[in-house]
MARDO-317777 format. One record per residue: residue number from 1; chain; x negated, y negated, z negated of N, C-alpha, C, O in turn. Coordinates in nm, 2 decimals, padded with zeros to 4 digits. Example, Ala and Ser with C-alpha at 12.3 -4.5 7.8 and 13.67 -1.06 7.14 Angstrom:
2
ATOM     n   chain     n_xx     n_yy     n_zz    ca_xx    ca_yy    ca_zz     c_xx     c_yy     c_zz     o_xx     o_yy     o_zz
ATOM     1       A   -01.32    00.57   -00.78   -01.23    00.45   -00.78   -01.32    00.33   -00.78   -01.42    00.33   -00.85
ATOM     2       A   -01.28    00.22   -00.71   -01.37    00.11   -00.71   -01.29    00.00   -00.79   -01.34   -00.11   -00.80
***
This chain:
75
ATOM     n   chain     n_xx     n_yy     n_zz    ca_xx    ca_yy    ca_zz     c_xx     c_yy     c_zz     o_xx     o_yy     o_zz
ATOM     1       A    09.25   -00.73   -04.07    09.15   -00.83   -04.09    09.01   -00.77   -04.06    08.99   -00.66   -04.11
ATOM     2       A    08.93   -00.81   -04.00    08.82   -00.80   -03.96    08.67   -00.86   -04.07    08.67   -00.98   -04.10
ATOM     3       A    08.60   -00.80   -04.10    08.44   -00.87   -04.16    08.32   -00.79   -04.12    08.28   -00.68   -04.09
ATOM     4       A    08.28   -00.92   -04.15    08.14   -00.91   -04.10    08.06   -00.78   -04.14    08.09   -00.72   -04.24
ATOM     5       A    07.96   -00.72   -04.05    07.90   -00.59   -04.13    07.85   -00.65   -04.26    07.88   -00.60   -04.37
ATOM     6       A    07.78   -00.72   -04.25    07.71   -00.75   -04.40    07.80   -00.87   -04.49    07.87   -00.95   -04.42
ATOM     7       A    07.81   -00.88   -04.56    07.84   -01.01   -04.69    07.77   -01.09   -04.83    07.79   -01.05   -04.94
ATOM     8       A    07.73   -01.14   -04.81    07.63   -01.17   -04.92    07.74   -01.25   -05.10    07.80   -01.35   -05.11
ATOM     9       A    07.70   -01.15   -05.19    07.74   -01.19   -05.32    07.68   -01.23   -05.40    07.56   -01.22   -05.40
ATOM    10       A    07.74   -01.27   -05.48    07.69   -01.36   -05.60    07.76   -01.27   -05.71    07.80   -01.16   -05.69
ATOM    11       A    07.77   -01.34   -05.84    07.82   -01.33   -05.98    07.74   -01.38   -06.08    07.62   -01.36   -06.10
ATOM    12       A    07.84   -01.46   -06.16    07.78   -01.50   -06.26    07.75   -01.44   -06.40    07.68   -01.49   -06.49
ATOM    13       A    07.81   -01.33   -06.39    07.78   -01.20   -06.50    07.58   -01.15   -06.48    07.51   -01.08   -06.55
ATOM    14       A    07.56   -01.21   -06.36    07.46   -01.12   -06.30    07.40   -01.20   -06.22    07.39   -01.20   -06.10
ATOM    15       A    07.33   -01.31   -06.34    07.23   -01.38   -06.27    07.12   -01.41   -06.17    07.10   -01.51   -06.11
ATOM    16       A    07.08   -01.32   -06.18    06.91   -01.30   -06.13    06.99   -01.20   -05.98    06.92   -01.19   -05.88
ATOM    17       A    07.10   -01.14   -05.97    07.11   -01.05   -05.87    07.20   -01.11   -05.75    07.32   -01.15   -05.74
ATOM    18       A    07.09   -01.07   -05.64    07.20   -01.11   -05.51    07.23   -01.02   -05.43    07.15   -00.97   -05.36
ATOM    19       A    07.39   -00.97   -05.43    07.43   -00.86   -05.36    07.44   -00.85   -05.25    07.48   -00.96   -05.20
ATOM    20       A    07.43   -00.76   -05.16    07.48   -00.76   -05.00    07.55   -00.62   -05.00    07.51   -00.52   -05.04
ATOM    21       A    07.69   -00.67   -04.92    07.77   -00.57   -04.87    07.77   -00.54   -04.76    07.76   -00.62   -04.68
ATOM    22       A    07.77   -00.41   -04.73    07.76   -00.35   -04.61    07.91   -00.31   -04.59    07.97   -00.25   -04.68
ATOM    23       A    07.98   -00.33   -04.46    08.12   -00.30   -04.49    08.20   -00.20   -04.42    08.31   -00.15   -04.43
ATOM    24       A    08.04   -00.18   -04.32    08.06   -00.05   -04.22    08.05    00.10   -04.27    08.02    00.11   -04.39
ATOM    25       A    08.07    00.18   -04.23    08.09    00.32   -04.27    07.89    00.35   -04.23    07.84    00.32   -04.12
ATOM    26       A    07.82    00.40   -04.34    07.89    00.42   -04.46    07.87    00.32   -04.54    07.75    00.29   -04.57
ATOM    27       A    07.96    00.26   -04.60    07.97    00.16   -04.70    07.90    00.17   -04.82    07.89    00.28   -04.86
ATOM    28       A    07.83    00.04   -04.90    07.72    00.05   -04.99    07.72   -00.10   -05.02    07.75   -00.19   -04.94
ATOM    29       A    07.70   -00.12   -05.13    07.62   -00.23   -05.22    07.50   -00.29   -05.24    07.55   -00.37   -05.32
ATOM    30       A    07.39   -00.32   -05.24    07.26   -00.31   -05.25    07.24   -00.46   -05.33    07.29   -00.57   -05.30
ATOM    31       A    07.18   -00.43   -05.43    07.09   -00.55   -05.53    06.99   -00.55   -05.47    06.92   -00.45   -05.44
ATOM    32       A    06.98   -00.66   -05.44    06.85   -00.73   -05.41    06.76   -00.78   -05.49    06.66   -00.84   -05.45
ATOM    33       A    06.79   -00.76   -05.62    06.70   -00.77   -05.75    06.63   -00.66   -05.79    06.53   -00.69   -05.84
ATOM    34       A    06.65   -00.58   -05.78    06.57   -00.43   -05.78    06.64   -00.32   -05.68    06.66   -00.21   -05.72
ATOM    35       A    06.67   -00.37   -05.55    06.69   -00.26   -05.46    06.79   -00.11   -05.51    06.77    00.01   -05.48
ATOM    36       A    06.87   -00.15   -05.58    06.95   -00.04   -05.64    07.08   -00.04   -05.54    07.14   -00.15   -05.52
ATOM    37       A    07.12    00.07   -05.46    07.22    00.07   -05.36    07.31    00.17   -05.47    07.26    00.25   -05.55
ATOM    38       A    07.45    00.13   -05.44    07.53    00.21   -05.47    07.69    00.21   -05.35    07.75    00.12   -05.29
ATOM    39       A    07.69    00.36   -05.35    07.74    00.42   -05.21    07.89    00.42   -05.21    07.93    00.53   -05.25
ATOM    40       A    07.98    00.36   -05.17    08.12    00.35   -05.13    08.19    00.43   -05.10    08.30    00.43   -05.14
ATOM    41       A    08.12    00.52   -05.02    08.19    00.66   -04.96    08.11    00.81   -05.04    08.00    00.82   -05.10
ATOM    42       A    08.21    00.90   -05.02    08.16    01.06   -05.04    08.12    01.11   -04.99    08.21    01.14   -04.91
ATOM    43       A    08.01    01.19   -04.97    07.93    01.24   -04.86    07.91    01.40   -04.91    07.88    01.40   -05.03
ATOM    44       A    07.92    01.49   -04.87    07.91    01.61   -04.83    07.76    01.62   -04.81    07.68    01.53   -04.78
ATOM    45       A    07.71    01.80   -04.81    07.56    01.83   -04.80    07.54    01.77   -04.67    07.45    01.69   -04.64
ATOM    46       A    07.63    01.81   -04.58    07.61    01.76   -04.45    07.51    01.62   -04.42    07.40    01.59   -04.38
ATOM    47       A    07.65    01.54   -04.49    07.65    01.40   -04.47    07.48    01.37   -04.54    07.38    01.34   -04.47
ATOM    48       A    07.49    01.38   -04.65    07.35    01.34   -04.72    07.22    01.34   -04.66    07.13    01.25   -04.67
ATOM    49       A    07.22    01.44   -04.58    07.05    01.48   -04.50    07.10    01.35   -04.43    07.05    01.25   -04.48
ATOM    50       A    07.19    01.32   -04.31    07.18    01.27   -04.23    07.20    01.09   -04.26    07.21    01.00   -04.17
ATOM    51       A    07.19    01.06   -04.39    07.24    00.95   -04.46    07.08    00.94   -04.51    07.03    00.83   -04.50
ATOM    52       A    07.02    01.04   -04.55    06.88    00.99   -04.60    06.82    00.95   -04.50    06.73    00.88   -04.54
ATOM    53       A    06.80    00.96   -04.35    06.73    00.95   -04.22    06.77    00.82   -04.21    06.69    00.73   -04.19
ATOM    54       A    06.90    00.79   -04.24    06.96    00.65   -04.20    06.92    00.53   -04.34    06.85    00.43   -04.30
ATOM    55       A    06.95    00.55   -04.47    06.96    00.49   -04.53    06.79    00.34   -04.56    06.76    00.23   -04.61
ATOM    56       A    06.75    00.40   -04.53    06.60    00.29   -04.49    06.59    00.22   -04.40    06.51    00.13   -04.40
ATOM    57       A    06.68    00.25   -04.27    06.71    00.17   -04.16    06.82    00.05   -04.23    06.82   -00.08   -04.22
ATOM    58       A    06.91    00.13   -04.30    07.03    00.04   -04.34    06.97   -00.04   -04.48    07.02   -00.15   -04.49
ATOM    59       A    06.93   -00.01   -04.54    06.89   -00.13   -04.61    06.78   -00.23   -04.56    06.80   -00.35   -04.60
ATOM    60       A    06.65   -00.21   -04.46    06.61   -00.27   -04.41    06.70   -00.35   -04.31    06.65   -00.44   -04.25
ATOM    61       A    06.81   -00.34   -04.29    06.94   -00.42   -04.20    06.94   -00.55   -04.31    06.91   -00.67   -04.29
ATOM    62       A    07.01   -00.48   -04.44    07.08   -00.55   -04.50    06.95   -00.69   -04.59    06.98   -00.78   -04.66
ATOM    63       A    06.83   -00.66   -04.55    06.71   -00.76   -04.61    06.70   -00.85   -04.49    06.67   -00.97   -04.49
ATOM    64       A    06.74   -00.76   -04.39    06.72   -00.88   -04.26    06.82   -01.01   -04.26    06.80   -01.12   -04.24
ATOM    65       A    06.92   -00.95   -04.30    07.07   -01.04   -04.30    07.07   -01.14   -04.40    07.13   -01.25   -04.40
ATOM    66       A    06.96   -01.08   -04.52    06.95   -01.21   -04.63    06.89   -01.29   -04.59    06.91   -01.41   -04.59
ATOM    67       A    06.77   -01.20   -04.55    06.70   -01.35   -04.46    06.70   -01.43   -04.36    06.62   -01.53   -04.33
ATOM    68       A    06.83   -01.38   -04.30    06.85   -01.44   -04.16    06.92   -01.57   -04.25    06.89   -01.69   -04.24
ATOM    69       A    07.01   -01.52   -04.33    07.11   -01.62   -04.42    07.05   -01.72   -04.53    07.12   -01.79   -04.59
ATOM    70       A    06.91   -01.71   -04.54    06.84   -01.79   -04.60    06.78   -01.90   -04.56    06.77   -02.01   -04.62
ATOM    71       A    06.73   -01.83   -04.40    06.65   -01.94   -04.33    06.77   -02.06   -04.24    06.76   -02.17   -04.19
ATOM    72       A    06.86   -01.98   -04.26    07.02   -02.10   -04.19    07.03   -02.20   -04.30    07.06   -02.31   -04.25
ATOM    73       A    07.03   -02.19   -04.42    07.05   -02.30   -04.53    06.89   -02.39   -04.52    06.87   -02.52   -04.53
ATOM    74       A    06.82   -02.33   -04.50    06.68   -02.43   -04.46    06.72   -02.46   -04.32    06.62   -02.41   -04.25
ATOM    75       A    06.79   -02.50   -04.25    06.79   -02.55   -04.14    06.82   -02.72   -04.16    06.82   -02.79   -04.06
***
């Protein structure tokens, strides 16, 4: 089965928060209620440098996709 890079969640445990899934490598969570990402995969020293370079592009991804997905319900 195939999905989309991003996914947008809900929960009703967790009102106020709207999650986006990122489902590509490297995989991550991010609240959109206070910007807290939490990371899916294990990353090595390696990996990390090259994940902090990335990780501001990739959450800047994942605010575009809310908003892209926001302004489609206002259509």
């Amino acid at each position: 089965m195939e999905f989309p890079k991003f996914l947008l969640g809900d929960n009703t445990d967790y009102p106020d928060a709207i999650f986006i899934v990122h489902t590509e490598f490297p995989r991550f969570i991010i609240n959109l209620e206070n910007d807290e990402v939490e990371w899916l995969e294990e990353f090595d020293k390696e990996d990390e440098k090259e994940l902090a370079s990335e990780a501001e592009n990739l959450v800047q991804a994942a605010n575009d996709f809310y908003d892209r997905e926001l302004s489609r319900y206002d259509d």
